[in-house]
VEXBAFI-460814 format. One line per field, with one value per residue (C-alpha): residue number from 0; residue in one letter; chain; x, y, z. Coordinates in Angstrom, 3 decimals, padded with zeros to 6 digits, m for minus. Each point is the difference from the previous one (the first is absolute). Layout:
N
seq: (NUM|...)
type: (A|...)
mol: (A|...)
x: (X|...)
y: (Y|...)
z: (Z|...)
***
This chain:
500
seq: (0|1|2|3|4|5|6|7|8|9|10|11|12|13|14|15|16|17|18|19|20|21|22|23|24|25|26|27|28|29|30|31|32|33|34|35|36|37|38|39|40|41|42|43|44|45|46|47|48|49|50|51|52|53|54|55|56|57|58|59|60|61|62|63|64|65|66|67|68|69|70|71|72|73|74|75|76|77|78|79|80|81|82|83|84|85|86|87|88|89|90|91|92|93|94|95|96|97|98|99|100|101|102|103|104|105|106|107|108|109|110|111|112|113|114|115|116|117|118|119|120|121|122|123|124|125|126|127|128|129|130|131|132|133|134|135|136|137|138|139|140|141|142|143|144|145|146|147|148|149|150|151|152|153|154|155|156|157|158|159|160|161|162|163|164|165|166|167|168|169|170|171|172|173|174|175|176|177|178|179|180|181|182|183|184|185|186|187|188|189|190|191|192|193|194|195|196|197|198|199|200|201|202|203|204|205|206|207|208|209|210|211|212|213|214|215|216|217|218|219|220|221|222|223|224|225|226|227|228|229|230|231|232|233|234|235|236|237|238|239|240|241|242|243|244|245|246|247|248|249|250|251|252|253|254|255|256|257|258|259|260|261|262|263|264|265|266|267|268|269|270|271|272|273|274|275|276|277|278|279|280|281|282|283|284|285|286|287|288|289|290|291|292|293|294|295|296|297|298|299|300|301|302|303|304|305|306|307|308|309|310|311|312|313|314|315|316|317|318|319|320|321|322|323|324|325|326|327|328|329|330|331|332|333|334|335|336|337|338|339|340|341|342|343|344|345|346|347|348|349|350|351|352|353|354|355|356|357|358|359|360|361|362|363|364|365|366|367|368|369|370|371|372|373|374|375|376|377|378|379|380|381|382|383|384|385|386|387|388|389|390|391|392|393|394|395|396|397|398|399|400|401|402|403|404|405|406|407|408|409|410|411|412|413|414|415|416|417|418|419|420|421|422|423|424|425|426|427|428|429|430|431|432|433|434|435|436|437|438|439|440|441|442|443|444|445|446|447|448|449|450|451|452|453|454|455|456|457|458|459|460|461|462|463|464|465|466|467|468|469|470|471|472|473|474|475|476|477|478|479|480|481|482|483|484|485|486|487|488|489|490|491|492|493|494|495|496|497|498|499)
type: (X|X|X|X|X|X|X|X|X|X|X|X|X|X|X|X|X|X|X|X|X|X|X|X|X|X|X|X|X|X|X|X|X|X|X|X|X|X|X|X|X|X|X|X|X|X|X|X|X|X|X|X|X|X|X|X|X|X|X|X|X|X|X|X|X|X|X|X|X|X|X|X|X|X|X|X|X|X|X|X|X|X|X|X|X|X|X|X|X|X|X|X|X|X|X|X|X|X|X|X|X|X|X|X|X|X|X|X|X|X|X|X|X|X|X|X|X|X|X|X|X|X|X|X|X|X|X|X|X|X|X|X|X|X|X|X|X|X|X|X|X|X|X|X|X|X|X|X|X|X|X|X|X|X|X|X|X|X|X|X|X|X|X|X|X|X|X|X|X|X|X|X|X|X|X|X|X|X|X|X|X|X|X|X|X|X|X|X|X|X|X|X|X|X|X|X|X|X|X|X|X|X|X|X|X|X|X|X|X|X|X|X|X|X|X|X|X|X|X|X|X|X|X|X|X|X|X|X|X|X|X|X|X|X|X|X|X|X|X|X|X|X|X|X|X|X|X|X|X|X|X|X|X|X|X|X|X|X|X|X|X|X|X|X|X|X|X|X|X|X|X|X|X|X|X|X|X|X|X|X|X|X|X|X|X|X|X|X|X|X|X|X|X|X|X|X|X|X|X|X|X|X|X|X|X|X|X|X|X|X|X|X|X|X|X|X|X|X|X|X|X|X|X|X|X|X|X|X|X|X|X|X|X|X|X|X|X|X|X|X|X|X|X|X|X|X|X|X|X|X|X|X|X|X|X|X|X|X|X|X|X|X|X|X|X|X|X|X|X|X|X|X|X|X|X|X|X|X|X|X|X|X|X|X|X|X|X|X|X|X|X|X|X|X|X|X|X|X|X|X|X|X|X|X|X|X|X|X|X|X|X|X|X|X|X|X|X|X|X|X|X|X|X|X|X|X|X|X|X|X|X|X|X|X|X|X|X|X|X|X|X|X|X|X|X|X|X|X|X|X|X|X|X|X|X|X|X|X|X|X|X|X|X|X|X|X|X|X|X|X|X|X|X|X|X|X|X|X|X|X|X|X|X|X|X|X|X|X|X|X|X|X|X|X|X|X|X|X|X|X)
mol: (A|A|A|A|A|A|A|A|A|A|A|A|A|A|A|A|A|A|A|A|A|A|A|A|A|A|A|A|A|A|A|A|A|A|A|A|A|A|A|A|A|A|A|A|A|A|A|A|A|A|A|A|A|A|A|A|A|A|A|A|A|A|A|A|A|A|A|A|A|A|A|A|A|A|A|A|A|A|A|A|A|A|A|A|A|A|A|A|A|A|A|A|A|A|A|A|A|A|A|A|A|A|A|A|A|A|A|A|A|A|A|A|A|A|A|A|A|A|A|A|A|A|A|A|A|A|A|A|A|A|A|A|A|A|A|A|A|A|A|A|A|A|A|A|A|A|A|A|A|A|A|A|A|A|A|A|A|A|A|A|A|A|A|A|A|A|A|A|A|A|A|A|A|A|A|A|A|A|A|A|A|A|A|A|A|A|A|A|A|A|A|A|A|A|A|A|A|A|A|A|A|A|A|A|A|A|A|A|A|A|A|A|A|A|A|A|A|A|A|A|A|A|A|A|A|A|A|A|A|A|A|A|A|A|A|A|A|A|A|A|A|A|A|A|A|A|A|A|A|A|A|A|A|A|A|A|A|A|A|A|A|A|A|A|A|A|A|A|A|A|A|A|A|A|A|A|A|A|A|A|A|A|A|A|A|A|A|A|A|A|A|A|A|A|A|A|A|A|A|A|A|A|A|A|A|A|A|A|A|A|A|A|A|A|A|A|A|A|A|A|A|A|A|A|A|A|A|A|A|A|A|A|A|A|A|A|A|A|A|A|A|A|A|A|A|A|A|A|A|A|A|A|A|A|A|A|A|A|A|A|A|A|A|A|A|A|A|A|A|A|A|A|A|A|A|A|A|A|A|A|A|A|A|A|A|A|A|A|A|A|A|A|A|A|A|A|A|A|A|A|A|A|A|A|A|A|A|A|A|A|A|A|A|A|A|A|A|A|A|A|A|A|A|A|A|A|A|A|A|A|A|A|A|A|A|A|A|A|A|A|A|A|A|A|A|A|A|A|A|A|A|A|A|A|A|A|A|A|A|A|A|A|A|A|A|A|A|A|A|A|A|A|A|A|A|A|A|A|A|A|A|A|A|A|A|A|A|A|A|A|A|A|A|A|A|A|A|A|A|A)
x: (012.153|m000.319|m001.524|m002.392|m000.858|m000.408|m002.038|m002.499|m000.043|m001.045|m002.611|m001.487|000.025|m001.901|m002.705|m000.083|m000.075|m003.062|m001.921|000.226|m001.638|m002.925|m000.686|m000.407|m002.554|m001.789|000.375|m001.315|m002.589|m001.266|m000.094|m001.835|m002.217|m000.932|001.667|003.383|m002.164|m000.885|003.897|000.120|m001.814|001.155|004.038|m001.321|m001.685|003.093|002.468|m002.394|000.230|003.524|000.312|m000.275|003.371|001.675|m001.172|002.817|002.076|003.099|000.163|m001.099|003.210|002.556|m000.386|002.031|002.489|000.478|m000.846|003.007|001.679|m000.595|000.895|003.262|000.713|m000.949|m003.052|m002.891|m001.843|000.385|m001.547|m003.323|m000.071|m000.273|m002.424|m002.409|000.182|m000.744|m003.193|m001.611|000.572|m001.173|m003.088|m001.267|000.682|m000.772|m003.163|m000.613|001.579|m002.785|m003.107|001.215|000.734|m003.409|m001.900|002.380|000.857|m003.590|m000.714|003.058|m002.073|m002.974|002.030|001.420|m002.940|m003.388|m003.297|000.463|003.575|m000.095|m002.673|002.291|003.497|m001.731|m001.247|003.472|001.651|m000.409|001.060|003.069|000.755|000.406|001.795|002.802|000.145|000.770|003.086|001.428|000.193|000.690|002.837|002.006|000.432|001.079|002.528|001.328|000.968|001.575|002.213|001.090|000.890|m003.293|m001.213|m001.282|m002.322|m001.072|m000.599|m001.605|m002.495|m000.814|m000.777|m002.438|m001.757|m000.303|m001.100|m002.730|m001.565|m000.153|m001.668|m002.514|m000.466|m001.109|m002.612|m001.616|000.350|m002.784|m002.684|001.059|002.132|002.501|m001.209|001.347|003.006|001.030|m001.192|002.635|002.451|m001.105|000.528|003.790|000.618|m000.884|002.178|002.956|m000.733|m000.027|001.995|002.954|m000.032|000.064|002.803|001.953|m000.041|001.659|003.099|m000.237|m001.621|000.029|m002.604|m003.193|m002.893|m002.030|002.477|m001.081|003.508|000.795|003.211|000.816|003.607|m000.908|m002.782|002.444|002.624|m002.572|m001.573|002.942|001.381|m003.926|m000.688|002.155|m001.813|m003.185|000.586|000.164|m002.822|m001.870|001.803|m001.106|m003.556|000.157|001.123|m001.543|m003.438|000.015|000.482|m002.840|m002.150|000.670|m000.501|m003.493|m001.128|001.328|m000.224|m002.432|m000.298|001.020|003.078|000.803|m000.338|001.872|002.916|m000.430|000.744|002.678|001.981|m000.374|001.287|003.262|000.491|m000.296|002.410|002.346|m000.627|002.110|002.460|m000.184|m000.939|003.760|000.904|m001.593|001.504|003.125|m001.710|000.907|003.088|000.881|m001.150|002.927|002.485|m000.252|000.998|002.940|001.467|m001.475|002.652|m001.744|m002.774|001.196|000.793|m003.378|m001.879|002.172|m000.351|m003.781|m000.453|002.581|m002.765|m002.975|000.785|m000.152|m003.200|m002.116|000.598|m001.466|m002.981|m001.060|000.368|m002.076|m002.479|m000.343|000.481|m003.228|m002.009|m002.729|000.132|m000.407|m002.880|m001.895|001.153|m001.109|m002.989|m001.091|000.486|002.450|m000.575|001.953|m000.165|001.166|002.936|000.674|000.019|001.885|003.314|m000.117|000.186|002.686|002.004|000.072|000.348|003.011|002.000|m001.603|001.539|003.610|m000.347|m001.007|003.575|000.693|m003.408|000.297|003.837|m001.505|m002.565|002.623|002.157|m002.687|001.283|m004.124|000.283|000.989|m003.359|m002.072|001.330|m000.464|m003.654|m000.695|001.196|m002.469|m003.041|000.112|000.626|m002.499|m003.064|001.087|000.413|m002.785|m002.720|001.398|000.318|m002.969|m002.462|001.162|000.597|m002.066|001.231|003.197|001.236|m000.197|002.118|002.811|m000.345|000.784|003.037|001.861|m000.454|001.608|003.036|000.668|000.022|002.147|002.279|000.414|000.701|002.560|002.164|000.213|000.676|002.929|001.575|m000.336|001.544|002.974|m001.298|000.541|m002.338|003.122|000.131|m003.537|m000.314|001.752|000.294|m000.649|m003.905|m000.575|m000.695|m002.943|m001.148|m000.179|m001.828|m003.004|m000.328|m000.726|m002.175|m001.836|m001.009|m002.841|m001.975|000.475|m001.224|m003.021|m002.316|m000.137|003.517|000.356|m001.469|m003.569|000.179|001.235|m002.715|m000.103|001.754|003.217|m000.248|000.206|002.663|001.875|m000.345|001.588|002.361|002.052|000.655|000.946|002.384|001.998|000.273|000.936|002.778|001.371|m000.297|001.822|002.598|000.543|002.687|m002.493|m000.810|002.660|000.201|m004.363|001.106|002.549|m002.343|m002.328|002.367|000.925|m003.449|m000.659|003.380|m001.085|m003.425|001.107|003.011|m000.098)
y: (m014.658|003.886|m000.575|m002.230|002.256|003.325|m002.704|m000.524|003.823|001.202|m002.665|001.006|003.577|m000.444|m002.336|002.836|003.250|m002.315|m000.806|003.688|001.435|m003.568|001.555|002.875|m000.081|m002.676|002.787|002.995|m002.234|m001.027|003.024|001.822|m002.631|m000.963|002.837|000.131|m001.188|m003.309|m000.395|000.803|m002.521|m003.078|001.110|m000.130|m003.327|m001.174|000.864|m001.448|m003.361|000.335|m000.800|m003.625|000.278|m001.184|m003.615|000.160|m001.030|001.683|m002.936|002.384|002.601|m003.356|m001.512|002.632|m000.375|m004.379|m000.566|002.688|m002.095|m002.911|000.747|001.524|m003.429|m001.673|m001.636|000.306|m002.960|002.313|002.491|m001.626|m001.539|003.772|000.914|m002.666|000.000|003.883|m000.416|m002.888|001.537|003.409|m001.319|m001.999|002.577|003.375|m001.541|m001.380|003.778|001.924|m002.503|001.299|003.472|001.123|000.362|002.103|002.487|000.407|001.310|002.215|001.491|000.160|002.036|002.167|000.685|000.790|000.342|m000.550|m000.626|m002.267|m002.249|000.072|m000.687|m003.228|m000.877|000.485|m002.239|m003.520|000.457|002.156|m003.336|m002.202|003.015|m000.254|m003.752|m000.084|002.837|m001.485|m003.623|001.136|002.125|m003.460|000.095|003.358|m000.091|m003.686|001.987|003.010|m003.017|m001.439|003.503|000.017|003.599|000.740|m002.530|000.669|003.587|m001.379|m001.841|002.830|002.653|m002.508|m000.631|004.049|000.698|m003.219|001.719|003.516|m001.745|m001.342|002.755|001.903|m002.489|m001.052|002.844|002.098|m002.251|m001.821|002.897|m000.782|m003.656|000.187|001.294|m002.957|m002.727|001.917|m000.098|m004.573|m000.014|001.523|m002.105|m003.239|000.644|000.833|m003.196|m002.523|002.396|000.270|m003.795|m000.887|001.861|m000.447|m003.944|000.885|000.655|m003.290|m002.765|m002.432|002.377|m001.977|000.848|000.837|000.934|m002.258|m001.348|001.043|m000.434|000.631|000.458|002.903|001.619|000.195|001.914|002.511|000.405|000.592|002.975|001.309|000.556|002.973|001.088|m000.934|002.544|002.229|m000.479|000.672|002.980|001.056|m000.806|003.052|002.268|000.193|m001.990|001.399|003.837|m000.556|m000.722|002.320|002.271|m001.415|000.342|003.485|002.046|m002.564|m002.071|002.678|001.089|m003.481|m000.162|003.276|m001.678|m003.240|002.048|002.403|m003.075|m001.974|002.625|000.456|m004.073|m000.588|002.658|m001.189|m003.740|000.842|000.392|m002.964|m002.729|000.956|m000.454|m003.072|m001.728|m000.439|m002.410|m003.198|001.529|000.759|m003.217|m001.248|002.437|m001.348|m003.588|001.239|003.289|001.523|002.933|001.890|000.565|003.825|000.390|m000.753|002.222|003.002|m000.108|m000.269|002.730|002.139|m000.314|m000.127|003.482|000.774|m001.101|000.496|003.825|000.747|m002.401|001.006|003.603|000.306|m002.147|003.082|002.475|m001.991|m000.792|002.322|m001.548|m003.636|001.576|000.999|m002.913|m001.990|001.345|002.536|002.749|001.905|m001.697|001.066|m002.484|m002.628|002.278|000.392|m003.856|m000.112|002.011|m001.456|m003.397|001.212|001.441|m003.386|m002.278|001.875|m000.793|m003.408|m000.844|000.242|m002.949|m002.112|m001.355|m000.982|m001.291|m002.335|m000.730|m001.704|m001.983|m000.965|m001.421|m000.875|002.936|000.797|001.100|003.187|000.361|m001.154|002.522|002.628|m000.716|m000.551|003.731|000.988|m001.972|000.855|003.883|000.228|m002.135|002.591|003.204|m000.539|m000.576|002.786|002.892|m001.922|001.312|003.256|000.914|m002.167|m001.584|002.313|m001.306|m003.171|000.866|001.094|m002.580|m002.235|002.389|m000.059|m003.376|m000.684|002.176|m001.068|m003.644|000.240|002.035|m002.730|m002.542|002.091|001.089|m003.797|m001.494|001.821|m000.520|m003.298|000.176|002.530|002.081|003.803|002.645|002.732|m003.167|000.390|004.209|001.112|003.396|m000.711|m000.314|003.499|001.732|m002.585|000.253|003.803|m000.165|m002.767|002.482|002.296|m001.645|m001.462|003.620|000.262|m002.668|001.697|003.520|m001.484|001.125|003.773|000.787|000.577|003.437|000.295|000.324|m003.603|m001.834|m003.821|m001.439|002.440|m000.711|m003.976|000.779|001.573|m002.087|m002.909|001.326|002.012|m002.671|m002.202|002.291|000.779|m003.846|m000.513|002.162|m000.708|m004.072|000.817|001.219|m002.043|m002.891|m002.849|000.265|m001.573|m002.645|m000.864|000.372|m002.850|m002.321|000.495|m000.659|m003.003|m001.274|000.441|m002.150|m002.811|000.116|m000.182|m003.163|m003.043)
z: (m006.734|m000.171|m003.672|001.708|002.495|m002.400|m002.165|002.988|000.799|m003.399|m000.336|003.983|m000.874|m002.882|001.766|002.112|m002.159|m002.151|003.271|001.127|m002.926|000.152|003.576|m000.302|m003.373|002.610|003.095|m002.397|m001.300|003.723|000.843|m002.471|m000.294|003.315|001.922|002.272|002.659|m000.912|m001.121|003.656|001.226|m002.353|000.879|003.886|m000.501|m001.999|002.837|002.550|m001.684|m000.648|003.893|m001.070|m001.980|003.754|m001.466|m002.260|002.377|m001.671|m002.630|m003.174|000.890|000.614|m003.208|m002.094|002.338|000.313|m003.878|m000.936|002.626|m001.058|m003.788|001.101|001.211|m002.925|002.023|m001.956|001.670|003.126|m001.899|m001.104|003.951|000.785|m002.542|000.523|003.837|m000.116|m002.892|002.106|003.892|m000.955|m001.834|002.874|002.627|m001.281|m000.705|003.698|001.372|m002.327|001.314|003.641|m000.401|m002.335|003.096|001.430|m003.067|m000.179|003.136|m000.304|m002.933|001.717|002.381|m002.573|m002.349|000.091|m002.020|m003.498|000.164|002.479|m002.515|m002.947|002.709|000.642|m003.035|m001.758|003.133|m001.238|m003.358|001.501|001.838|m003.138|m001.595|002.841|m000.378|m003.591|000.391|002.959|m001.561|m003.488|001.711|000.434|m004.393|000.112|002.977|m001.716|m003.580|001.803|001.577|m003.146|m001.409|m002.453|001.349|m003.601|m000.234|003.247|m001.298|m003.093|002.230|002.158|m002.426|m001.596|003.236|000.651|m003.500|000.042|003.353|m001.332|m002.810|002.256|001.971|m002.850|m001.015|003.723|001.953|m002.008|000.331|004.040|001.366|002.653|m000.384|m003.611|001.024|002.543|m002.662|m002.516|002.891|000.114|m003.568|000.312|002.870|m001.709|m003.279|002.036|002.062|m002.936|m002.879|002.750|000.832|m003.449|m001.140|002.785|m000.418|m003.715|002.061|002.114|m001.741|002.987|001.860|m000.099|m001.599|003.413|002.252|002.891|001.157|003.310|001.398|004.135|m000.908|m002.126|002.090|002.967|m001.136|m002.072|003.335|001.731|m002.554|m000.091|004.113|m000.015|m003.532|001.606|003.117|m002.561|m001.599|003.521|000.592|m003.606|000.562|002.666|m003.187|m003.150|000.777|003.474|m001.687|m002.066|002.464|002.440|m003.096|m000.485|003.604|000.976|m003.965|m001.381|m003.301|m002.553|002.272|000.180|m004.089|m000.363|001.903|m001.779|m003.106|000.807|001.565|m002.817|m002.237|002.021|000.173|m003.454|m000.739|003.295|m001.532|m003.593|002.336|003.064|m003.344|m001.043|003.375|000.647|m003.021|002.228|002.119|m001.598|m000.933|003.623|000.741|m002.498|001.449|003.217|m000.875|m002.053|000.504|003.003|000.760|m003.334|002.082|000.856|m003.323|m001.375|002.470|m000.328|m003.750|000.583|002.199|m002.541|m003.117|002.617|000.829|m003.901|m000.366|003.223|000.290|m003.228|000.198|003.180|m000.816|m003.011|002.125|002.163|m002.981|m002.100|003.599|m001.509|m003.522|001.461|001.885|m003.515|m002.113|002.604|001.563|m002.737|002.414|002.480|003.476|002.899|002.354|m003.029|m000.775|003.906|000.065|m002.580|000.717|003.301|m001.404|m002.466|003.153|002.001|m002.619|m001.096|002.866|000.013|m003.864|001.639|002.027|m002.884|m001.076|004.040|000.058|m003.360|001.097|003.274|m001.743|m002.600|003.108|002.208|002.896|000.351|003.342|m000.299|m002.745|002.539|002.795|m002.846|m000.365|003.568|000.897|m002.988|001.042|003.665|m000.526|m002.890|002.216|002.919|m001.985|m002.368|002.906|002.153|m002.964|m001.668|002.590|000.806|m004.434|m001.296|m003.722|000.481|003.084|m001.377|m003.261|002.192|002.481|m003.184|m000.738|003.092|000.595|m003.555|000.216|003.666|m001.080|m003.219|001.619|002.557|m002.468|m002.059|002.883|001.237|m003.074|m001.197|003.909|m000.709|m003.362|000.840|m002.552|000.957|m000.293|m001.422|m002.592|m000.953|m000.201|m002.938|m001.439|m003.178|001.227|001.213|m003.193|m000.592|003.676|m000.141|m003.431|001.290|002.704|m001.425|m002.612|002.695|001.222|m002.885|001.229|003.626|m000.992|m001.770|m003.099|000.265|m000.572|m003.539|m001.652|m000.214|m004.047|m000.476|m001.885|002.287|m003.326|000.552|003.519|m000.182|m002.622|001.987|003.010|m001.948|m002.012|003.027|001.875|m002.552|m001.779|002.915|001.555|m003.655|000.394|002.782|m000.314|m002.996|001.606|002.859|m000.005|000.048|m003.185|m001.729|002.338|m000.228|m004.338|000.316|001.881|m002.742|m002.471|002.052|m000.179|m003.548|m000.664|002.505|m001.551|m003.911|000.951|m000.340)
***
């Protein structure tokens, strides 16, 4: 089991280090081509459509869960039930949900945007529709291999799909603009849709062709495990969509794009980590059934090499805001740098609640998620408004903040009550060397551009910027006790990889 589970790590880290580097050539691209404005207004229009994700009823995020069930019980039958019962219910529905709700989304648009922006918002709309229909029902493939442990051709598929819209983007957006961008977005949907369903029926040959079947049995209990999930998603709906628009409306459409950037840097970086994470998921899933009481045991270890590996990366994400600024947007902007150590700052306390969060998915304990999100949603729709009109795109950014930490605090200090996990258990010395060294790594991004000597050609100064902060995380990581233990679970994974 823990070779599987490595196994599925490595192979989501990867997906994720490959689609960080795809989206951001597509984000510099955008906005150099079109401007951070017009990014600004596609994210908005994105998250305003993403409102219609409530018509997935929970079934997409309960079929990882009952297929690694199922298999653990040597019930593949039970398996394709679930797979087929997910493909056809979320197909007919999300479709139905997305006729309703257009006319709604786009007079939220025509409330957030005006002029030109408001033309291309609703000209963008429709195809943004079809876009969400595609990922939400192609989602069912990708959830059903990370169920029967096959995370790397689930990473495989993924990459391909990112890489094929960049691809596109590249091609249509020069001659139709925004326009071009959403049909590249369509064309990545649909692969995913029929590449996904494809390869997942490799690994269960009695799935039908068209996966029509639909089986009450099956849609019950999926229903059942996704209402608390599906809370969630409401609660989540006040969060990142509901920040962009209230970044739209009160700093307008570049804010809103500057934001859109920054946060996507920090979650692609916070993602390397939560796709390792979320490769227990089945594996919980399998715990549960068969050795519960290692449950404490799995999360302390997690949190032990989290700690290793979320200091430094959020650190240099402060240390390199300003080089993420010019790689990305060809200049020094400081609102976008703003944005961005903000971002780094809440999503940093957010990436320790990832091995509770994935541990209650794994044994179906979603409540506590769903009270998690709910504290988020409701203080950032309250905060953001309130700081939104008195700061303007500011207020906003820390409305998102508080409402972030507050949350994933929340879920953190619950969880390990629940689990009798201490929190003497969890602080260990042998952390406080690294701690003190991201801090104060973290400082150059604080101070900003204009600290180094005036003689230092922009070359020496990038140089410098990168090679600090790397050298001393270097050292210290190299000299903390984790080290040796991360080593042996390579070594571990290399042997299960080469067996028989």
């Amino acid at each position: 089991m823990t070779r599987i589970l490595l196994r599925n790590a490595v192979a989501n880290v990867l997906q994720m280090v490959i689609g960080a580097l795809l989206l951001f050539v597509l984000y510099r691209y955008i906005s150099t081509t079109l401007g951070v404005d017009k990014l600004g207004v596609w994210s908005v229009v994105l998250a305003a459509a993403s409102a219609s994700r409530l018509a997935d009823l929970g079934l997409s995020a309960g079929v990882t869960r009952f297929v690694a069930r199922d298999l653990a019980q040597a019930q593949p039958q039970m398996a394709v039930r679930v797979l087929e019962t997910a493909y056809a219910s979320l197909a007919m529905f999300v479709a139905l949900v997305l006729a309703l709700a257009y006319p709604l989304v786009r007079r939220l648009l025509m409330y957030l945007f005006h002029a030109e922006y408001l033309t291309q918002a609703l000209a963008i709309l429709p195809l943004a529709m079809v876009s969400l229909w595609l990922t939400i029902v192609g989602a069912v493939a990708q959830s059903g291999l990370d169920g029967c442990q096959r995370m790397a051709s689930r990473a495989v598929l993924v990459v391909l799909g990112q890489a094929l819209m960049v691809l596109l983007a590249f091609s249509l957006v020069p001659k139709w603009g925004l326009t071009g961008l959403a049909w590249a977005q369509i064309g990545q949907g649909l692969f995913l849709l029929v590449s996904g369903w494809f390869l997942l029926r490799r690994g269960f040959p009695g799935i039908s062709l068209l996966p029509w079947r639909w089986h009450r049995s099956a849609f019950r209990e999926m229903v059942g495990y996704g209402a608390n999930v599906q809370v969630s998603n409401i609660f989540v709906l006040l969060f990142d969509p509901l920040t962009k628009a209230l970044m739209a409306k009160y700093g307008g459409p570049a804010a809103a794009g500057y934001f859109e950037i920054a946060n996507q840097v920090v979650l692609r970086a916070r993602t390397l980590i939560v796709a390792a994470n979320q490769a227990i998921v089945p594996g919980v899933a399998h715990m549960a059934e068969v050795t519960p009481t290692r449950l404490a045991n799995l999360y302390q270890e997690n949190i032990r090499i989290l700690v290793l590996v979320a200091f430094p990366l959020h650190a240099l994400m402060f240390a390199w805001s300003g080089l993420f600024s010019q790689l990305l947007l060809g200049v020094y902007q400081a609102q976008f740098v703003q944005f961005l150590q903000l971002c780094a700052l809440a999503w940093f306390v957010n990436i320790f609640t990832s091995p509770a969060y994935f541990v209650n998915m794994g044994t179906g304990s979603v409540g506590l998620n769903t009270l998690s999100h709910g504290v988020m949603g409701v203080l950032n729709l309250s905060l953001g408004v309130g700081l939104g009109v008195l700061y303007g795109a500011a207020g906003v950014a820390w409305g998102f903040v508080f409402a972030l930490i507050t949350g994933s605090l929340l879920l953190v200090i619950v969880f390990q009550s629940r689990l009798g996990v201490s929190w003497q258990a969890m602080m260990r010395m042998e952390h406080l060397p690294l701690a003190i060294v991201c801090l104060m790594i973290a400082n150059f991004g604080l101070v900003g551009p204009d600290w180094m000597p005036m003689g230092l050609s922009q070359l020496a100064q990038w140089l410098v910027t990168l090679l600090f902060p790397l050298l001393a995380l270097v050292l210290v990581l190299w000299l903390h006790p984790m080290r040796m233990v991360l080593w042996q679970r390579l070594i571990e994974l290399r042997a299960g990889t080469q067996g028989p």
